[in-house]
C-alpha positions as CSV (number, residue, x, y, z in Angstrom):
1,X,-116.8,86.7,94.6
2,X,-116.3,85.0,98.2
3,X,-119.9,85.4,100.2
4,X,-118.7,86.2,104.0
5,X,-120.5,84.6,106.4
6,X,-123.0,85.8,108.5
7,X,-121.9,85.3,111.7
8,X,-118.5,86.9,110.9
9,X,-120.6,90.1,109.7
10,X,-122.5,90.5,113.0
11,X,-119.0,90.0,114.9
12,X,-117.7,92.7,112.9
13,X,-120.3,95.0,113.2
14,X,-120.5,94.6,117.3
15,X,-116.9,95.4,117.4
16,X,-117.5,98.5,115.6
17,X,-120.5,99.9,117.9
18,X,-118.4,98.7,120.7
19,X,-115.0,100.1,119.6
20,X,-117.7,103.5,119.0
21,X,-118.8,103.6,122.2
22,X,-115.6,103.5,124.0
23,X,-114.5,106.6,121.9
24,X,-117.3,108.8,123.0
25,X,-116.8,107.3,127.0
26,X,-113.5,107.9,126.6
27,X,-114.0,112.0,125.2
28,X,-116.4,112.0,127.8
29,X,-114.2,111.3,130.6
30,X,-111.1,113.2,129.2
31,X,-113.0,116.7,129.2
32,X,-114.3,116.1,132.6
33,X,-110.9,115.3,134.1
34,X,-109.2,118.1,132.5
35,X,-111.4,120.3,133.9
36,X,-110.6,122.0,137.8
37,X,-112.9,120.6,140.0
38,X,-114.5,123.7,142.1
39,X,-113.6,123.3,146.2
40,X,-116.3,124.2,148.3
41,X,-115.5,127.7,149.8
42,X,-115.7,127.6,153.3
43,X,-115.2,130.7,155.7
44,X,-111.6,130.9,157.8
45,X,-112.5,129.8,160.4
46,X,-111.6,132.5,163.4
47,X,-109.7,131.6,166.1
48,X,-111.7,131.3,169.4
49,X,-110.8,133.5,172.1
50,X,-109.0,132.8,174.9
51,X,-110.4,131.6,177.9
52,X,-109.8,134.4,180.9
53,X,-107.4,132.5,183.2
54,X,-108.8,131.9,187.1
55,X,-107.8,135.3,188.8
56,X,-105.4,133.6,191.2
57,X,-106.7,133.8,194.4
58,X,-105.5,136.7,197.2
59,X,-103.2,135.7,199.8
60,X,-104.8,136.2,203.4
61,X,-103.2,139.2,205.1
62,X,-100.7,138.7,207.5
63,X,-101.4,138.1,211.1
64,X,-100.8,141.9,212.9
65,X,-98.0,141.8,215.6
66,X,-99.0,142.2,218.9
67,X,-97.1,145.3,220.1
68,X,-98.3,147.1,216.4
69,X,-102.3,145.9,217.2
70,X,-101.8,147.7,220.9
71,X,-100.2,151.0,219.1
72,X,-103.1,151.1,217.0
73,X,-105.5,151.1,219.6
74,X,-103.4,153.3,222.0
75,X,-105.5,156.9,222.5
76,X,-104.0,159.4,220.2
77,X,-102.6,162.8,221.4
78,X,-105.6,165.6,220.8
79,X,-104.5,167.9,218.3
80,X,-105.2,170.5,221.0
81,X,-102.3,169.4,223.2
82,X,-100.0,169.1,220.3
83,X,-99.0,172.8,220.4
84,X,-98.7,172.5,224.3
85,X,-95.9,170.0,223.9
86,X,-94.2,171.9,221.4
87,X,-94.3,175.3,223.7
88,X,-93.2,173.0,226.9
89,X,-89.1,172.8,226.3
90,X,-89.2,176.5,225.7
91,X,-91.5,177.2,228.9
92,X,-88.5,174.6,230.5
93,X,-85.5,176.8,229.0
94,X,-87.3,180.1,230.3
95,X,-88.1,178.3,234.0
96,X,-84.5,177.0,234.2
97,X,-83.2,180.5,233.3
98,X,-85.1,182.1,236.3
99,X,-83.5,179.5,239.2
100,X,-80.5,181.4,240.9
101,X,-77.3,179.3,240.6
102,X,-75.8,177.9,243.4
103,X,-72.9,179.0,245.1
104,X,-69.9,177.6,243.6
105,X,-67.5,176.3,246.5
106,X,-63.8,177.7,246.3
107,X,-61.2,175.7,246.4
108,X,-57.8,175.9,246.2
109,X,-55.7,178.8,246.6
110,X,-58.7,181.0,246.6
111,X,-60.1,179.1,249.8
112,X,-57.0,179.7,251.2
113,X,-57.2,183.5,250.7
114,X,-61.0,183.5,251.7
115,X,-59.8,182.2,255.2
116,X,-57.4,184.5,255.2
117,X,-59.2,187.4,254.8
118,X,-61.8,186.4,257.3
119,X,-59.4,185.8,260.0
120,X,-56.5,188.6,259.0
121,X,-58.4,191.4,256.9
122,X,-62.2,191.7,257.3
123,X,-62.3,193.6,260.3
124,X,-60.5,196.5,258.8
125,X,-62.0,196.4,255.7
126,X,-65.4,194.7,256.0
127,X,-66.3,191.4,255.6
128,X,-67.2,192.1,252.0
129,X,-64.5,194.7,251.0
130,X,-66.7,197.2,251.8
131,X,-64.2,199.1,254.2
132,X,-64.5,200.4,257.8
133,X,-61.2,202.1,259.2
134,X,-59.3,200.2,256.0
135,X,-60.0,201.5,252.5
136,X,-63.1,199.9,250.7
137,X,-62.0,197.2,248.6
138,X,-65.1,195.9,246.6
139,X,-66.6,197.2,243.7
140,X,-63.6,197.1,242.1
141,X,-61.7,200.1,244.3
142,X,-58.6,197.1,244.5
143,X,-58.2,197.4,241.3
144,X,-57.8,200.9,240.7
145,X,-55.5,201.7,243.7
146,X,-53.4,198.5,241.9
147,X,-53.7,198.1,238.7
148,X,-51.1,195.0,238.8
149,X,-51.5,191.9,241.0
150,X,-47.8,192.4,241.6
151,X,-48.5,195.8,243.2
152,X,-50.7,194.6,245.4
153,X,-49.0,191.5,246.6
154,X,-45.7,194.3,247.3
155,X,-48.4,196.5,249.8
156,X,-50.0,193.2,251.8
157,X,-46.6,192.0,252.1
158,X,-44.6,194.9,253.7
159,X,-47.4,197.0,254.7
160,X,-47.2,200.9,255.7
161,X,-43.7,200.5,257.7
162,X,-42.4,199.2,254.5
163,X,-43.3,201.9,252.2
164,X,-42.7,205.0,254.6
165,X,-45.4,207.3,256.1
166,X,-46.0,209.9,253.9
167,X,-45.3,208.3,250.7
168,X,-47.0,207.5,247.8
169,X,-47.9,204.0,246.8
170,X,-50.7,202.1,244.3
171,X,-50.9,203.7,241.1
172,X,-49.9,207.5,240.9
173,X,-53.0,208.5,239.1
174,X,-54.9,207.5,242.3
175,X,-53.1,209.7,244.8
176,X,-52.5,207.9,247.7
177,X,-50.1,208.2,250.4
178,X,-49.2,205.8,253.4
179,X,-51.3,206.9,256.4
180,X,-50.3,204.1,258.9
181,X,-52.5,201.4,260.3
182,X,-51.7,198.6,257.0
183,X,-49.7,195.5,258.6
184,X,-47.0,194.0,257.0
185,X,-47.9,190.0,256.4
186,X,-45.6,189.0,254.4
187,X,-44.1,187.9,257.8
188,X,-46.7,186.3,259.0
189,X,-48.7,184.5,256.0
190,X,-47.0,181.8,253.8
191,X,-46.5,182.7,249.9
192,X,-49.7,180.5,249.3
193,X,-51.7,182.5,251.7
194,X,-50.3,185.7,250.3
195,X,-50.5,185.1,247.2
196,X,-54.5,183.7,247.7
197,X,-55.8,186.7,249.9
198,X,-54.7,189.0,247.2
199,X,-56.2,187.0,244.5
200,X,-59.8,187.1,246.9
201,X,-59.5,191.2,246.9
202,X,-59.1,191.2,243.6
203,X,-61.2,188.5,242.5
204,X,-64.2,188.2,244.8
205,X,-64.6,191.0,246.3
206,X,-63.8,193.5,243.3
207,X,-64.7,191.3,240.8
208,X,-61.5,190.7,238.5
């Protein structure tokens, strides 16, 4: 039997202890690699709250214009003299009502019949129709001795020669009958002048 040297029998056995020791490092370090590794738990962190943004600053007001600064500093009406203004347009209305109208000038064919009558017929009958020797014509007496402005125009126009002594003229109902003393002027006056004094009997004087 071979005798194996020494030296080659402490070789061997160092490889053995060192081929040992790798095999229990190596176990070692597979079961703590396979094993999770345990993360620190930290807390969610919350999200920080919002800064408030800068109130933005106000505008200055607007300079006032100078005709709205003097209406707000012009002295109010007292409530007192409120209801005086209201009541003044109906005290106006109420004065205005109590002023008598001026005359209203005539003109055209009836100013032609007012001279007329002044000149030719008011001193028979009156100045105002009132009568005198000649029948009263105001008041409406005209009108109901001739109901018809063609009636009466027929009497001032051929007068009481023209219609007869005696006789009836004017509406029947009234009754009368020619006495004398009425001129006949349809000679004398123009149709215009005719035709205006009659409508100044009627109109003016009896109201038509």
């Amino acid at each position: 039997m071979t005798e194996i040297p020494e030296h080659l029998l402490k070789r061997s056995r160092e490889r053995r202890g060192d081929l040992a020791g790798s095999g229990s490092q190596g176990s070692a370090d597979s079961g703590t690699g396979d094993a999770p590794t345990a993360q620190p738990t930290t807390p969610a962190s919350v999200p920080a709250k919002a800064a408030p943004a800068e109130v933005a600053q106000a505008a200055p007001p607007a300079p006032v214009a100078p005709y709205n600064a003097a209406a707000a500093a012009r002295p109010k009406i007292p409530w007192w003299a409120a209801g005086t203004l209201v009541l003044l347009p109906i005290w106006a209305i109420a004065y205005v009502g109590t002023l008598e109208r001026p005359p209203q000038e005539v003109t055209g064919v009836l100013a032609t019949g007012d001279h007329v009558y002044a000149a030719r017929c008011a001193s028979c009958h009156g100045a105002t129709g009132g009568g005198g020797s000649g029948h009263a014509l105001a008041d409406g007496e005209v009108l109901v001795t001739f109901p018809t402005p063609a009636e009466h125009i027929v009497w001032v126009a051929v007068g009481s020669d023209g219609v007869g002594l005696g006789n009836p003229y004017g509406d029947a109902a009234r009754g009368r009958v020619v006495e004398g003393g009425m001129p006949a002027w349809g000679s004398v006056l123009t149709t215009e002048e005719l035709i205006g004094v009659v409508l100044h009997e009627r109109a003016r004087l009896s109201g038509s």
